[in-house]
C-alpha positions in Angstrom: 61.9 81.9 132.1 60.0 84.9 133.5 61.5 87.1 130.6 61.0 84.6 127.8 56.8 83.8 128.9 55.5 87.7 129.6 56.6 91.2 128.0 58.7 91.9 130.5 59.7 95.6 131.6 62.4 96.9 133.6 62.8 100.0 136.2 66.0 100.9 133.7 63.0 102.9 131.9 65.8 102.9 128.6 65.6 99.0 128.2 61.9 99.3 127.8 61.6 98.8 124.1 65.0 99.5 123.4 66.1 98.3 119.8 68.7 95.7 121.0 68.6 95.3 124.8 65.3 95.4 126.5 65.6 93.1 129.6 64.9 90.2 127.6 68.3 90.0 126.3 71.4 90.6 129.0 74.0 89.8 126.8 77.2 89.3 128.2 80.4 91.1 127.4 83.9 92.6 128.6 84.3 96.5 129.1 86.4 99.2 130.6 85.3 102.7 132.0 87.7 105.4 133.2 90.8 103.7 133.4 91.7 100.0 131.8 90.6 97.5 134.2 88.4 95.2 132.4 85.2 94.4 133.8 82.3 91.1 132.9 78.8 93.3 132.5 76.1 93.0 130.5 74.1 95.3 128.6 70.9 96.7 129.3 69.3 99.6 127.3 71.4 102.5 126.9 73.9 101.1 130.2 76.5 98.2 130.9 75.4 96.9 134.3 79.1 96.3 136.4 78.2 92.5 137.8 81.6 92.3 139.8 79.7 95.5 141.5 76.5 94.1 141.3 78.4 91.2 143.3 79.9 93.4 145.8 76.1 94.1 146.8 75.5 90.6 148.3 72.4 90.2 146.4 73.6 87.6 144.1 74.4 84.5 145.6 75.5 80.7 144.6 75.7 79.7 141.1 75.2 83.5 139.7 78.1 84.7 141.7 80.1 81.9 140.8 79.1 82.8 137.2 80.7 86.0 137.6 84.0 85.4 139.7 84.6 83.4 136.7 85.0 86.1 134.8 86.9 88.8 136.8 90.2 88.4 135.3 88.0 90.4 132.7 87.7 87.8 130.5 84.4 84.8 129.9 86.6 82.0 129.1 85.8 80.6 132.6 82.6 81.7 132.9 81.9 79.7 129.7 83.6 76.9 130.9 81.1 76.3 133.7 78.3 75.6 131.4 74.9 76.4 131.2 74.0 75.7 134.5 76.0 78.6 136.2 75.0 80.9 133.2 71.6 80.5 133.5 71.5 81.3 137.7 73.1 84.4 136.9 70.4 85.8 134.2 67.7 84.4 136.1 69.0 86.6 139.0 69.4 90.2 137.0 65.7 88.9 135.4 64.4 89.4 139.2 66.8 92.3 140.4 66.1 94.8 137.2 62.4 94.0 137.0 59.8 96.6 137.0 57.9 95.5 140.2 60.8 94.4 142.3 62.6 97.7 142.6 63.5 97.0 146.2 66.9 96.8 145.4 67.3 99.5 142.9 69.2 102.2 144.6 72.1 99.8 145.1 71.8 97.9 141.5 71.4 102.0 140.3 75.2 102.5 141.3 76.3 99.8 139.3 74.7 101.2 135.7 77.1 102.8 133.7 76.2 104.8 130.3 77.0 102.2 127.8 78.8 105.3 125.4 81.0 106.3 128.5 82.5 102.5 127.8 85.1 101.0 126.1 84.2 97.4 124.9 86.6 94.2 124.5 86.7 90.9 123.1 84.6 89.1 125.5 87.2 86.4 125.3 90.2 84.7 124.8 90.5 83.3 121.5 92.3 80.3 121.6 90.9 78.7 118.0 88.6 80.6 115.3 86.9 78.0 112.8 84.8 79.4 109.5 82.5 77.8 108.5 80.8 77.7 104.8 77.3 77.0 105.4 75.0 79.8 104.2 74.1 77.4 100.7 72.8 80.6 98.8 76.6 82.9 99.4 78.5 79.1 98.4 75.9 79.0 95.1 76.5 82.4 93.9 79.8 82.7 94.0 80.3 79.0 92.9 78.4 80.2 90.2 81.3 82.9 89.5 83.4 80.4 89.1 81.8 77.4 87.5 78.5 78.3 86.2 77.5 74.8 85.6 78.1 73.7 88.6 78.2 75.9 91.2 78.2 73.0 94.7 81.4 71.1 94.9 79.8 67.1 95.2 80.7 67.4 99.1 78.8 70.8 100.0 75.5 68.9 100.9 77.2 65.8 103.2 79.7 67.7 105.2 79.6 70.9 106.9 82.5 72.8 105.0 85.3 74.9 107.3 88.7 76.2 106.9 90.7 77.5 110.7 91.0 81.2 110.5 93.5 83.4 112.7 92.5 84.0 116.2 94.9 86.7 116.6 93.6 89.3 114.3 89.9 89.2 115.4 88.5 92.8 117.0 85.7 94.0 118.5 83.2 96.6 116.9 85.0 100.2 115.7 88.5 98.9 115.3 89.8 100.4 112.1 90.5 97.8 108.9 93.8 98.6 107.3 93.7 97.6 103.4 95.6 94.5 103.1 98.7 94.2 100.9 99.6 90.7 99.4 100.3 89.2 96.4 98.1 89.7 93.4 98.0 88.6 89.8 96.2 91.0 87.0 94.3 90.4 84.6 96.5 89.2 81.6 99.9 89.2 83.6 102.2 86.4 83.8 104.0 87.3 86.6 102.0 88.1 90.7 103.2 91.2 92.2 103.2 92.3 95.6 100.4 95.5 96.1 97.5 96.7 98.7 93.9 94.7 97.9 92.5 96.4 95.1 88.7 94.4 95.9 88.3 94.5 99.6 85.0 93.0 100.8 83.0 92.2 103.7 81.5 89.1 104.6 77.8 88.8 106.7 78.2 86.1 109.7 77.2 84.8 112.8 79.5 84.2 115.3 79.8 81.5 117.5 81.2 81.3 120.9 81.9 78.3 122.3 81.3 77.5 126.4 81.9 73.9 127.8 85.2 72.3 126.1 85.7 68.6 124.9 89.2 66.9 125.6 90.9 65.9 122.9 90.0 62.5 121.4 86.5 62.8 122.2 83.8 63.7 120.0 80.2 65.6 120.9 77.6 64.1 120.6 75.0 66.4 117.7 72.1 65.8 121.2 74.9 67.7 123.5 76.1 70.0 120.7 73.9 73.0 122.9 75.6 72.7 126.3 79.1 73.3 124.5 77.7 76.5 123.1 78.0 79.9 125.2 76.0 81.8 122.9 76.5 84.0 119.2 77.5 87.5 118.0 77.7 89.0 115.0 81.1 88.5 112.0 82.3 90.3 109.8 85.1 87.9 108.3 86.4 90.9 105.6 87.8 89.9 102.8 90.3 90.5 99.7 89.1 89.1 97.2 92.2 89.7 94.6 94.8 88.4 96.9 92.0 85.0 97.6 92.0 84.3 93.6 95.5 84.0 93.6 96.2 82.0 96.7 93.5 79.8 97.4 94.3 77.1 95.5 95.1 74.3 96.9 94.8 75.2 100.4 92.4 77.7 100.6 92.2 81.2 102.6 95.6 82.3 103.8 96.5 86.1 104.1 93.4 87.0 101.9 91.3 86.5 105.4 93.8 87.1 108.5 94.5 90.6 108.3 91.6 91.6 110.5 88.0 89.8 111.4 86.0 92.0 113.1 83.0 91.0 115.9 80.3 92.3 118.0 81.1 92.4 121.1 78.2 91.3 122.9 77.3 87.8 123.7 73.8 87.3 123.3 73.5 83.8 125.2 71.0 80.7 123.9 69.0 81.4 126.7 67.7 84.9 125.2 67.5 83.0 122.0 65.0 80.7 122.7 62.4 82.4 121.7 63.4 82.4 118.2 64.3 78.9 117.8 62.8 77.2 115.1 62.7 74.3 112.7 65.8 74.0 110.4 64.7 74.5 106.6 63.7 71.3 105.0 66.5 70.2 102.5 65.1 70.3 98.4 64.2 67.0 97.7 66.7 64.8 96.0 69.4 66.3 98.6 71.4 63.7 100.7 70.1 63.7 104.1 73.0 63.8 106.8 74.9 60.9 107.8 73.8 59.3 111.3 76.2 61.7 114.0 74.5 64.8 112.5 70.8 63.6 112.7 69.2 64.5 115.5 65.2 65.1 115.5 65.1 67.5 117.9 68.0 69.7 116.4 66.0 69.8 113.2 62.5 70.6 115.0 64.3 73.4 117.3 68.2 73.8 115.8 68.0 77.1 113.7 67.5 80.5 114.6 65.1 83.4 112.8 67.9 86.1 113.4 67.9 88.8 111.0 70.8 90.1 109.2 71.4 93.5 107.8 74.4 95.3 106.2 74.7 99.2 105.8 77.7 101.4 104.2 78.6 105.0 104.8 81.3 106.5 102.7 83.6 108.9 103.5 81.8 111.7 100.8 78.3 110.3 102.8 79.8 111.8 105.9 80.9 114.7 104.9 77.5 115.2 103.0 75.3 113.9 106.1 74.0 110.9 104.5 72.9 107.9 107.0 74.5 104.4 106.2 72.6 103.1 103.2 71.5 99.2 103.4 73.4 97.1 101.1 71.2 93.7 101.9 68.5 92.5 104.2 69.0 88.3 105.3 68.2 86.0 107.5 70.1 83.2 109.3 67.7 80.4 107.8 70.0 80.2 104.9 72.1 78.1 106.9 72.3 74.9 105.5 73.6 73.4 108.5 72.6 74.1 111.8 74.9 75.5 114.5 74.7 72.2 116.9 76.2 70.3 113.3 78.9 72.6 112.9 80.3 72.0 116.7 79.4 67.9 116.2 81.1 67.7 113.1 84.1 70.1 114.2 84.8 67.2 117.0 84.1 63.9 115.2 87.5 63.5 114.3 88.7 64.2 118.4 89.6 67.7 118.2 89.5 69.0 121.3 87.5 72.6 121.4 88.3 75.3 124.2 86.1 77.7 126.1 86.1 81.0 124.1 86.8 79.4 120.7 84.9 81.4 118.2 83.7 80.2 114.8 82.0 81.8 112.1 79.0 80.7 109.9 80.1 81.9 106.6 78.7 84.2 104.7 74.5 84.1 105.3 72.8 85.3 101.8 69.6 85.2 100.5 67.9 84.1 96.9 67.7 87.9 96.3 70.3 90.5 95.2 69.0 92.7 97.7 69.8 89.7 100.6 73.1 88.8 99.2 76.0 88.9 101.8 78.8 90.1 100.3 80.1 93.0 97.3 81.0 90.0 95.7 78.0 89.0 95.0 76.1 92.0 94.7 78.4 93.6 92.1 79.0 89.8 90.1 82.3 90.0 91.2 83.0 93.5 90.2 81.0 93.7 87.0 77.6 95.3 88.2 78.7 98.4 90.6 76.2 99.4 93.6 75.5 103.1 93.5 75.3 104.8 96.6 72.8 108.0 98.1 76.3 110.3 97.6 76.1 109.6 93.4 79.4 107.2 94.0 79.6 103.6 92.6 81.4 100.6 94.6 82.0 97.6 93.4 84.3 96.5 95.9 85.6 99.1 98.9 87.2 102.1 98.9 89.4 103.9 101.6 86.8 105.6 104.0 84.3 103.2 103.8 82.6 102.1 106.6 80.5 98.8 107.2 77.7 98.4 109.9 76.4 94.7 111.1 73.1 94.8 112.4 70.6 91.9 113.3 67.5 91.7 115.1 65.5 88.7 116.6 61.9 89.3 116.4 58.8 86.9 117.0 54.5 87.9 117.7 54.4 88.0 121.8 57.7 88.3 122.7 60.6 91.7 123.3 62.7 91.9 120.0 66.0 91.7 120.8 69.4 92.9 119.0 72.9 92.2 118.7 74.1 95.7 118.7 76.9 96.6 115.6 79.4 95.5 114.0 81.4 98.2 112.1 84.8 98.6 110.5 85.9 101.4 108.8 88.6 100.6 105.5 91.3 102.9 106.1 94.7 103.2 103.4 96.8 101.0 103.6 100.6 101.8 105.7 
């Protein structure tokens, strides 16, 4: 594609080397501006480009415009739905219409930019499903660790790609406000739970992943077609309460602990602005089991992962108030999946269950080998026993009313436009 092979530039001057969406990128997402009427666009340095008035133009045609009267019910659940093909007219059309040296259209395509802080973003989609996965092998060994020291990997970690279905309903886009969770909780030393707010709230640090083209039920994907079922990824933050977990998690797993609120980026930055920072999975230590026959695929292994990295930043309340910037909790990378996105979808569907357009799953918490690259408080403090000091003098080991967390992650590659993801942030507020 013309904006994957050259450094592209655009005649929106603010995309040109902008920190998440130079022209290379055109993520899709849903916003409002001015009243409540949701609207597909996609962003492109400091502006949301309005497609259904970038459609009223007549200068996008065929697939591309069917790409986006799937979408105007202000929503990409159809859109998805068409698959890649549709998807891919419509970014090779903005790739010609917002390039530097074919401005011929520009006055027209001009009336369509809106300033991306004079917008109000959405979920991109209806959730019908949300899936979370377990595969960054570095968060499940360090807190397995926690837990049983000696050994850390349950025997099925390294054969089967390890999920649990989270709760659609209570996923938000960037800037919604996280109200501390009340559940059950049993202290240290008591006999008896008691009902109270989440004393050791946490964040997780994910990648989301949105699903296009469905299956119907009873029919599994193949791991070769796994990428024309996928629309594209964002970033997760699948917060956490880590007291209420310890107490109900066995023997079902993750229950109110995890469905008070998951929060998203809500941009969709498609495969196709990906590409250029595909690259081989990791090679699995040797003595590991290699997967069984319907998730090997050579080519998902040569070109399956993606070098996407991940960065989380906190701001407390006192930080604010004493003009402190965010301070970086941990630095990762998305090659600590041990699986690879087209093995999550494959496996999710061997059994015949049928996935939806706008299904969402999540990757699981992605740490690295480091302290500084772990992906969660949990972690970072031991569970609880090693507190973080912040730039304000304060110490966290888990959060504290006021809190705020920022998701951040960057593609970057020799030759080719970085690209971004834009943020991911929650602030903890008390709870009602």
């Amino acid at each position: 594609m013309s904006g994957q092979t050259r450094l592209q530039r655009s005649w929106v001057a603010s995309a040109n080397g902008h920190s998440d969406f130079p022209i290379q990128n055109l993520p899709l997402g849903i916003f409002s501006h001015g009243d409540a009427r949701k609207r597909v666009g996609v962003a492109i340095g400091d502006y949301v480009l309005d497609l259904q008035g970038v459609l009223a133009t007549g200068l996008i045609a065929g697939e591309a415009a069917q790409a986006i009267e799937a979408a105007a019910p202000g929503e990409l659940n159809s859109l998805f739905e068409l698959g890649r093909g549709p998807r891919v007219a419509l970014r090779e059309a903005l790739l010609s219409l917002l390039d530097h040296d074919r401005s011929e259209h520009r006055p027209l395509i001009e009336d369509c930019l809106i300033l991306a802080s004079d917008c109000v973003m959405h979920l991109p989609a209806r959730i019908h499903d949300y899936t979370d996965f377990y595969v960054g092998i570095q968060h499940a060994t360090n807190v397995g660790k926690l837990f049983r020291p000696d050994n850390p990997l349950l025997p099925n970690y390294k054969h089967v790609p390890i999920a649990y279905h989270g709760r659609a309903s209570s996923i938000r886009p960037s800037g919604t406000e996280v109200l501390r969770p009340s559940g059950q909780v049993l202290a240290p030393g008591a006999a008896q739970p008691r009902l109270a707010p989440s004393a050791r709230l946490d964040y997780e640090l994910e990648i989301g992943v949105w699903i296009g083209k469905g299956n119907a039920m009873g029919e599994s994907v193949a791991i070769s077609d796994a990428s024309d079922h996928i629309a594209g990824l964002c970033l997760l933050n699948d917060w956490s309460a880590r007291d209420i977990q310890a107490w109900e998690y066995q023997p079902l797993g993750p229950f109110l602990s995890k469905s008070f609120i998951t929060t998203i980026s809500p941009w969709v930055v498609t495969l196709e602005a990906l590409e250029p920072y595909r690259c081989p999975q990791p090679e699995r230590p040797a003595g590991d089991p290699q997967p069984l026959p319907y998730l090997a695929d050579e080519k998902d292994q040569a070109q399956g992962a993606f070098d996407i990295e991940l960065e989380v930043l906190i701001q407390s309340e006192r930080m604010r108030l004493m003009g402190l910037e965010p301070q970086r909790l941990a630095l990762s990378n998305t090659l600590s999946m041990y699986w690879t996105v087209a093995q999550m979808l494959t496996h999710h569907t061997v059994n015949g269950c049928p996935l939806q357009a706008g299904d969402l799953f999540g990757s699981g918490t992605l740490s690295g080998s480091a302290p500084d690259q772990y992906g969660s408080l949990l972690e970072i403090t031991e569970g609880g026993k090693q507190p973080v000091t912040l730039s304000s003098g304060e110490e966290r080991r888990f959060l504290e009313d006021g809190d705020e967390i920022f998701l951040r992650a960057r593609c970057a590659r020799p030759g080719v436009a970085s690209i971004g993801f834009g943020e991911c942030r929650g602030k903890v507020v008390r709870a009602r």
